[in-house]
C-alpha positions in Angstrom: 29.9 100.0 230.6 28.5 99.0 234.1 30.6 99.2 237.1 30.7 95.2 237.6 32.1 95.0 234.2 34.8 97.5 234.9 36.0 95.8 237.6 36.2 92.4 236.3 38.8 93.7 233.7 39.9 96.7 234.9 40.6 96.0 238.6 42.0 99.2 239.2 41.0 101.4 236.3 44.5 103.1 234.8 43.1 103.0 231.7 40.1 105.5 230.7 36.8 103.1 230.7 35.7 105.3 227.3 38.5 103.6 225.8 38.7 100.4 226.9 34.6 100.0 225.6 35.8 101.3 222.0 38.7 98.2 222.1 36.5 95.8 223.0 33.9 96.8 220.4 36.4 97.0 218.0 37.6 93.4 218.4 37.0 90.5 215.9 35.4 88.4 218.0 32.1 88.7 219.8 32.9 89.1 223.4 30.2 88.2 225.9 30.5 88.4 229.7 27.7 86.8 232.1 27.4 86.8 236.3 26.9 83.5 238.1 23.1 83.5 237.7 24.2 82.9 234.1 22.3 86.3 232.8 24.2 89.0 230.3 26.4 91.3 232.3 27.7 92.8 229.1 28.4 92.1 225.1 30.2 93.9 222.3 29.0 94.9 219.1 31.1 92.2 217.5 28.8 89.4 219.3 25.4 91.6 218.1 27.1 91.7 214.6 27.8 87.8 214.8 24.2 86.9 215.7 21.9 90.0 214.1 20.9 91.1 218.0 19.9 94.5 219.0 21.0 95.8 222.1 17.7 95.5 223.6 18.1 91.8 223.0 21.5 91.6 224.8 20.6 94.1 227.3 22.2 93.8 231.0 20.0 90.8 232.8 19.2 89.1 230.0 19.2 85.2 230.4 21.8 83.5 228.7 19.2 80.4 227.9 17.6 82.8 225.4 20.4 83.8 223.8 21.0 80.1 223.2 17.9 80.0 222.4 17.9 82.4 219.7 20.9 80.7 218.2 18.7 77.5 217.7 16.2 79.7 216.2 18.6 81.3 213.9 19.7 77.5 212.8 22.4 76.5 214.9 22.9 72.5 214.6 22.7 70.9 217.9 23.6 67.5 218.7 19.9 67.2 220.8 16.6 69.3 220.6 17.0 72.5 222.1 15.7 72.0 225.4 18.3 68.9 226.7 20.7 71.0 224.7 20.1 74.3 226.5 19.6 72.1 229.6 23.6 70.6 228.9 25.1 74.1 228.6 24.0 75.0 232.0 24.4 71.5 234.1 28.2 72.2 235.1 27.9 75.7 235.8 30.7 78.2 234.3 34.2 76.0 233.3 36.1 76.9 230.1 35.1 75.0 227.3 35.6 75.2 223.0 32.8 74.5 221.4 32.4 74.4 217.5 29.2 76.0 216.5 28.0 74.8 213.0 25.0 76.7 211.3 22.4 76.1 208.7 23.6 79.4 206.9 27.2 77.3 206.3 28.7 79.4 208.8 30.9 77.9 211.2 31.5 79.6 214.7 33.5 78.6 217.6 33.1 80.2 221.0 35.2 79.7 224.0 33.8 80.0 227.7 36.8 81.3 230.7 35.2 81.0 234.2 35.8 84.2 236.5 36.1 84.0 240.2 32.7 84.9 241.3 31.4 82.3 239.6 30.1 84.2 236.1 32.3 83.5 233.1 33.2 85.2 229.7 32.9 83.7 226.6 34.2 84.6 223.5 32.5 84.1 219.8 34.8 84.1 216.7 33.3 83.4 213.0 35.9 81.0 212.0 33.8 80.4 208.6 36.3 81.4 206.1 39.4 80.0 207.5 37.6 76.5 208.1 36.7 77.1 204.1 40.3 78.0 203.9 41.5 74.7 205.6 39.1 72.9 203.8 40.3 73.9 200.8 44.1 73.5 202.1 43.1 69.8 203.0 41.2 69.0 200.0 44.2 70.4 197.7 46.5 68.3 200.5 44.6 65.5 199.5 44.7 66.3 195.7 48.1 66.1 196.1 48.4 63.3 198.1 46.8 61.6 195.1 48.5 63.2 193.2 52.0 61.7 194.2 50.6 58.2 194.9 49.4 58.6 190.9 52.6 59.9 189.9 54.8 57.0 192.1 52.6 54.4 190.8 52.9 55.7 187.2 56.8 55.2 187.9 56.4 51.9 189.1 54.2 51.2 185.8 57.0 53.0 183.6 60.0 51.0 185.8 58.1 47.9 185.3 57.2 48.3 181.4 61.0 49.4 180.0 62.5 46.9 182.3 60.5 44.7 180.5 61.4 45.6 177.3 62.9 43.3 175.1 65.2 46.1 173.6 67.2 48.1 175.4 66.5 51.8 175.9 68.1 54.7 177.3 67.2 58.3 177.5 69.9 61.5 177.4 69.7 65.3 177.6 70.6 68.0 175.5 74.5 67.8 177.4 74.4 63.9 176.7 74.0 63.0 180.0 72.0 60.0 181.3 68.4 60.9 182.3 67.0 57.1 182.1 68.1 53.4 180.8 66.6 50.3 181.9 68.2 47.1 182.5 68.3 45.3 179.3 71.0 48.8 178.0 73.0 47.5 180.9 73.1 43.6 180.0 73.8 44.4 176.1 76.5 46.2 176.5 77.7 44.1 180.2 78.0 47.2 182.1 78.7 47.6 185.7 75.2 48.5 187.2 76.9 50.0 190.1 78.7 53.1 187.3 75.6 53.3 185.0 72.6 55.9 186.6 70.9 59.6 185.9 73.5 62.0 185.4 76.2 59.4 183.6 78.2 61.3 180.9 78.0 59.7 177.3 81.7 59.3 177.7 81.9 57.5 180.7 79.5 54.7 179.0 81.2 54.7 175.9 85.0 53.9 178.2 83.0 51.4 179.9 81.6 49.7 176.5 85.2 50.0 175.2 86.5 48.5 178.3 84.0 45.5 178.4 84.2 44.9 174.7 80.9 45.4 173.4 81.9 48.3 170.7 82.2 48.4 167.2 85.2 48.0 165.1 86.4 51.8 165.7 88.7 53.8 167.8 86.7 55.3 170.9 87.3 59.1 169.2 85.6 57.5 166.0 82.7 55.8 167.9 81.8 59.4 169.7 82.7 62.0 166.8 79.8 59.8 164.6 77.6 59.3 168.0 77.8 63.2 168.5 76.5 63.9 164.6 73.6 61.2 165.3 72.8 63.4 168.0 72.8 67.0 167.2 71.1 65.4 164.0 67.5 66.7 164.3 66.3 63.6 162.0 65.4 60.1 163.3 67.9 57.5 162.5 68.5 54.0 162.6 71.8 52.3 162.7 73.1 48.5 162.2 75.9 48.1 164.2 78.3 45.2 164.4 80.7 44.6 167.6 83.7 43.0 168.5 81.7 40.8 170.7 79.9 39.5 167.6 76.9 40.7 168.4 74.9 42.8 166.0 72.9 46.0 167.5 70.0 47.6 166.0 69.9 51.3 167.5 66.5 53.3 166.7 67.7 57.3 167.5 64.4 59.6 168.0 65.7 63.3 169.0 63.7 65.0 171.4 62.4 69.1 171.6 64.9 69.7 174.3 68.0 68.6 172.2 68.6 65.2 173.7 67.6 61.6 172.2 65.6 58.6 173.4 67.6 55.6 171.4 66.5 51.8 171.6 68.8 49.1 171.3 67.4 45.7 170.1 69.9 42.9 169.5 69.1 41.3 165.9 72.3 38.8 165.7 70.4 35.9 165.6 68.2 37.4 163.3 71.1 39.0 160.9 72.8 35.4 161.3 68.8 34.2 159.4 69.5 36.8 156.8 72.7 35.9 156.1 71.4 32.3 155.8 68.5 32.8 154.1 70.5 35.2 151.3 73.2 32.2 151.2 70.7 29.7 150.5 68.9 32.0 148.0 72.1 32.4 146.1 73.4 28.5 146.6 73.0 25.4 145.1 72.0 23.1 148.4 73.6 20.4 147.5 77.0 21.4 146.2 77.3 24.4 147.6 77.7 26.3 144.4 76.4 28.9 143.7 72.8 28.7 141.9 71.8 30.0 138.6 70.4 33.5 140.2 74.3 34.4 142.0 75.4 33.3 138.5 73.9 36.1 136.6 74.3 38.5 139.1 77.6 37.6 138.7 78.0 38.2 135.1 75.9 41.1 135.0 78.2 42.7 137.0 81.7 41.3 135.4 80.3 42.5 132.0 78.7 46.3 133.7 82.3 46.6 135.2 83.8 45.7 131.6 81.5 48.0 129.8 84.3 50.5 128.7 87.4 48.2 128.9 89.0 46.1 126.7 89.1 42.8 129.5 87.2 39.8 128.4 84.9 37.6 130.3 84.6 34.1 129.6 81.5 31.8 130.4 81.6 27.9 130.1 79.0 25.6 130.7 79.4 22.2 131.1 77.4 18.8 131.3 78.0 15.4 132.5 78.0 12.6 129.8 77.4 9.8 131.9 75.9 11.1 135.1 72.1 9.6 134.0 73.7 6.0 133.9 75.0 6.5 137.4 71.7 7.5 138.8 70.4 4.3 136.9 72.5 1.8 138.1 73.5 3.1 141.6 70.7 5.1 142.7 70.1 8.7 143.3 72.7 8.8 146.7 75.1 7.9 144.4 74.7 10.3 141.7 74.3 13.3 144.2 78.0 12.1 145.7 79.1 12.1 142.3 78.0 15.7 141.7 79.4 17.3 144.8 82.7 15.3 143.9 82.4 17.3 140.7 81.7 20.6 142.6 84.9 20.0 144.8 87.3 19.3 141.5 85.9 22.4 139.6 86.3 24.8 142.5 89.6 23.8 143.0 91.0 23.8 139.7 89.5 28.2 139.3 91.0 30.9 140.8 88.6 33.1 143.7 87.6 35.4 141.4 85.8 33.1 139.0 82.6 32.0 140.1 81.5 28.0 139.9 77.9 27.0 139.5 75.3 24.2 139.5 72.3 25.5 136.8 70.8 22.2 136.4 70.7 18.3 137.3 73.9 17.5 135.6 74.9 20.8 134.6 77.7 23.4 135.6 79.1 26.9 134.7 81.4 28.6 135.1 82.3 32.3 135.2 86.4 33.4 133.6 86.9 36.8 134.6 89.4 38.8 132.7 91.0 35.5 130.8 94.3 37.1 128.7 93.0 36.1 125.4 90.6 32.8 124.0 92.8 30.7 123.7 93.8 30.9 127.4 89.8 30.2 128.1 90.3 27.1 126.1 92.8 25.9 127.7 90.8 26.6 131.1 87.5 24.9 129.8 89.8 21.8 128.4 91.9 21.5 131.9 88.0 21.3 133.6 86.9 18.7 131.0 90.3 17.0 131.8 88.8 16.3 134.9 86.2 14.7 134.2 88.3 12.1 132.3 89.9 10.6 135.5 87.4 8.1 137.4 85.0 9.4 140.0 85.1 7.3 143.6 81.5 6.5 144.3 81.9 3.6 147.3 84.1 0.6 146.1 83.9 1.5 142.6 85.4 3.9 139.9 83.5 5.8 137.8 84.1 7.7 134.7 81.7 10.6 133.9 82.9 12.8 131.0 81.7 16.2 130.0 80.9 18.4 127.3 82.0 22.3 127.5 80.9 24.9 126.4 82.6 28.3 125.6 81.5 31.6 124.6 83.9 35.0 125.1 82.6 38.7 125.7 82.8 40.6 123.9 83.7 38.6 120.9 81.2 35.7 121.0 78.0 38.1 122.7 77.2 41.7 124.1 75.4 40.9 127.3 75.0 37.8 129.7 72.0 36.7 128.2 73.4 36.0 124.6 76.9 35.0 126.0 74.8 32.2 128.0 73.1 31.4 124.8 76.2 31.2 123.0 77.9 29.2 125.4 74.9 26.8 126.4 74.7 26.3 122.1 78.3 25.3 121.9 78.1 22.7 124.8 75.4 20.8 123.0 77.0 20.9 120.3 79.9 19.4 121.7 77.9 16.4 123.2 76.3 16.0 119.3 80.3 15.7 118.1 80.7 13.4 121.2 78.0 11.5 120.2 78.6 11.0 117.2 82.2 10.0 117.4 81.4 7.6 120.6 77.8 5.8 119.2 78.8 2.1 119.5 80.4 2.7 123.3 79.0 1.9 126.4 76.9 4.7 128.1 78.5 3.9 131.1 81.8 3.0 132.2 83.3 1.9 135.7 85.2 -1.1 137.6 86.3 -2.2 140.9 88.5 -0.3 142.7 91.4 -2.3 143.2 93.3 -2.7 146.6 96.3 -0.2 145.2 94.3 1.8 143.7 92.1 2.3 146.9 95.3 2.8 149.2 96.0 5.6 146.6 92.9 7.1 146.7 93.2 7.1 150.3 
C-alpha cells in the first residue's frame, strides 16, 4: 500500500497498514482510489474480481479512462458511444456521484464516486446483480399480488352483484350456525332489520327476529330451531315447503357443505302454490256449479269404500237426472238452463251433510256420495228428500219452472263391491226410474212453468 494511500485513510497510522490492506481486500465491494490527474492510486482485489483485471492492469498510474474503457469493452451499456461517454465522466472533475452500471452479461453494478480534498476521489463498485434480481422478483410478485387483489375485489363485486340479484333468497352459515353470507332478497322475505343481519349473526338471533317480524311458520320458536338444527347436521340435501303466518309460502333448497355448515336458498312460490291450488281445484270441479267433477267423485268413493273395506258401514251412491232440463234449454236458451243448473247445485249441497260429496257428471246429471247412511232405507229417504226438491218450481227470471228428477240408488256393499259396479248399479236404476216416469207421465207436457206472480215474487224475495 503506497504511502499516499495511507495517508488518505489512515491520517495518523494507529492501526498496522498490513491490516488495514487485508480489510480492504476483504470487502464486498470493489474499492478504487484515484489522485486528481484522475490515474489509479490504488484498488482492492474486490474491484479486480468485479471486472476480471490483473494487477498489472490496475497498477498505480494507470489512467482511469482505460479502465472505463475496458468496462465498454467488457459490455457495459452506455447511454453514448464510448468516447463522449468517457469524455462525460471526466468533464466535472471528481464530485460524488451514483451511477447504475448495467452490463451485457445481465449483471447490474452500481459504483459510487466521494471526492477527497486534494482533488482525487474514491469510488466504490458493488455488484448489486442479485439483489436487483431479488427486487425484481419482490416487485413482480408485488405486482402479482396487486393483481391478484384487484382480481379477487372485482370477483366480489361480480359475486355481490350476481346473489343480490338473485331472485331467491340465499344465505350461507358455518359449521357453529353462524352467518358467513346472505344477500338482500333473505333480508326482504323474511323483513329483517338490515342494520342486525351481517357475517357472524347467530341462527338464533335471525330466527327471534323472523319470529318478531312475523314471517315464521305455524310453530313455537323451540320447534322451528330443534327441526332447523336436524336439517342441518343432516349430511343429505333437502328441500322444504314452508308455509308462514304471513301467508306467504317459502321454498328452502338446504345443500350442506364439507366444513359442516349449509348454503340454503329461499325462493317465494305463493303465487305459484296459490296456481297449484287453483289449477288442482279446477281439475277436480265442475266450472260451472262448483261441484265437484266426475274425477273428485271417484276419488271420492274409492276412498269411502278402501276405508270401509273391513267394516260393516255402508256407502250409498245416487245419481240423478233432470226431467225437464232439455225443454228449458229449448225454450229459454242456454243462459237459462246453466242458471237452472247451478240453482240445482245450490239446493243439493244444502240439503247433504259435509261429509257427503255432491257432483255434476254430465249436462243434466248429478251424484251424489252417502257416507256411512244407518241402513237403506235411510238412503231412500235421502235420495227421495233430493228428488223432493226438484218438485218445487225453479226461478229462472220472471218465471217458475218445474224440472223434476229421476234418482238413482245403489248401496255398498249390498247393491256392488267396488265403485265401478256401485256406479253401474246406481246409474241402471236412475234410468230406470225415468222409463217408470215415462211411462206413467206420456200424455203430459214436457215442460211445465208460469208467471211468477207478484206474491209469489215478494216471497221468493
Amino acid at each position: 500500500m503506497t504511502d499516499v494511500v495511507k495517508r488518505a485513510i489512515n491520517p495518523e497510522p494507529a492501526v498496522p497498514s498490513w491490516l488495514l490492506e487485508k480489510a480492504i481486500n476483504n470487502l464486498s465491494m470493489g474499492l478504487v482510489i484515484f489522485d486528481k490527474q484522475r490515474k489509479v492510486v490504488f484498488c482492492n482485489k474486490r474491484y479486480m474480481e468485479i471486472y476480471g483485471l490483473s494487477a498489472e492492469q490496475v497498477k498505480p498510474g494507470t489512467p482511469l479512462n482505460e479502465l472505463i474503457q475496458r468496462r465498454l469493452a467488457m459490455g457495459q451499456k452506455a447511454p453514448s458511444n464510448s468516447d463522449a461517454y468517457i469524455q462525460e465522466r471526466f468533464r466535472d472533475g471528481a464530485v460524488q456521484t451514483a451511477t447504475v452500471q448495467e452490463f451485457s452479461d445481465g449483471r447490474t453494478i452500481i459504483f459510487t464516486v466521494y471526492p477527497m480534498p486534494d482533488g482525487g476521489g474514491m469510488a466504490t463498485h458493488e455488484d448489486i446483480t442479485e439483489r436487483e434480481d431479488v427486487n425484481a422478483r419482490l416487485a413482480q410478485q408485488h405486482e402479482l399480488l396487486r393483481q391478484q387483489e384487484e382480481n379477487l375485489r372485482i370477483r366480489h363485486f361480480q359475486f355481490d352483484t350476481a346473489i343480490n340479484n338473485m331472485s331467491q333468497g340465499l344465505c350461507f352459515f358455518d359449521a357453529a350456525h353462524r352467518l358467513i353470507v346472505c344477500n338482500d332478497r333473505y333480508v326482504d322475505m323474511y323483513d329483517l332489520p338490515r342494520d342486525r343481519v351481517g357475517p357472524g349473526t347467530p341462527l338464533t338471533e335471525i330466527v327471534d327476529m323472523r319470529f318478531n317480524a312475523g314471517s315464521f311458520p305455524a310453530m313455537s320458536r323451540d320447534e322451528y330451531l330443534n327441526w332447523r338444527t336436524n336439517v342441518a347436521v343432516s349430511n343429505e340435501p333437502t328441500d322444504s315447503i314452508v308455509e308462514l303466518k304471513n301467508g306467504r309460502t317459502f321454498k328452502i333448497r338446504h345443500r350442506p357443505m364439507p366444513d359442516g355448515g349449509w348454503v340454503a336458498t329461499h325462493e317465494d312460490i305463493t303465487e305459484q302454490r296459490r296456481s297449484e291450488v287453483k289449477i288442482e281445484y279446477m281439475a277436480h270441479h265442475d266450472a260451472l256449479t262448483d261441484l265437484a267433477n266426475r274425477v273428485l267423485l271417484n276419488e271420492r268413493l274409492e276412498h269411502a269404500l278402501g276405508s270401509r273395506i273391513h267394516r260393516e258401514q255402508m256407502v250409498a251412491v245416487h245419481h240423478l237426472d233432470l226431467d225437464q232440463f232439455k225443454a228449458v234449454n229449448d225454450t229459454f236458451g242456454h243462459h237459462a238452463g246453466d242458471l237452472v243448473l247451478q240453482q240445482v247445485a245450490a239446493k243439493f249441497s244444502a240439503r247433504v251433510r259435509r261429509s257427503d260429496t255432491v257432483s255434476r257428471t254430465g249436462g243434466d246429471e248429478f251424484s251424489v256420495i252417502l257416507e256411512e247412511p244407518t241402513n237403506r232405507e235411510e238412503a231412500e229417504n235421502v235420495g227421495a228428500s233430493l228428488r223432493q226438491l226438484l218438485e218445487l218450481p225453479v226461478t229462472l227470471e220472471d218465471c217458475l219452472v218445474e224440472i223434476g228428477a229421476s234418482v238413482g240408488i245403489a248401496i255398498f256393499p249390498e247393491d256392488a263391491a267396488d265403485a265401478e259396479s256401485l256406479c253401474i248399479a246406481a246409474d241402471r236404476r236412475m234410468y230406470e226410474a225415468k222409463q217408470d216416469k215415462r211411462r206413467s207421465n206420456r200424455d203430459a207436457p214436457p215442460a211445465r212453468w208460469r208467471s211468477i206472480s207478484q206474491e209469489e215474487s215478494s216471497i221468493n224475495e
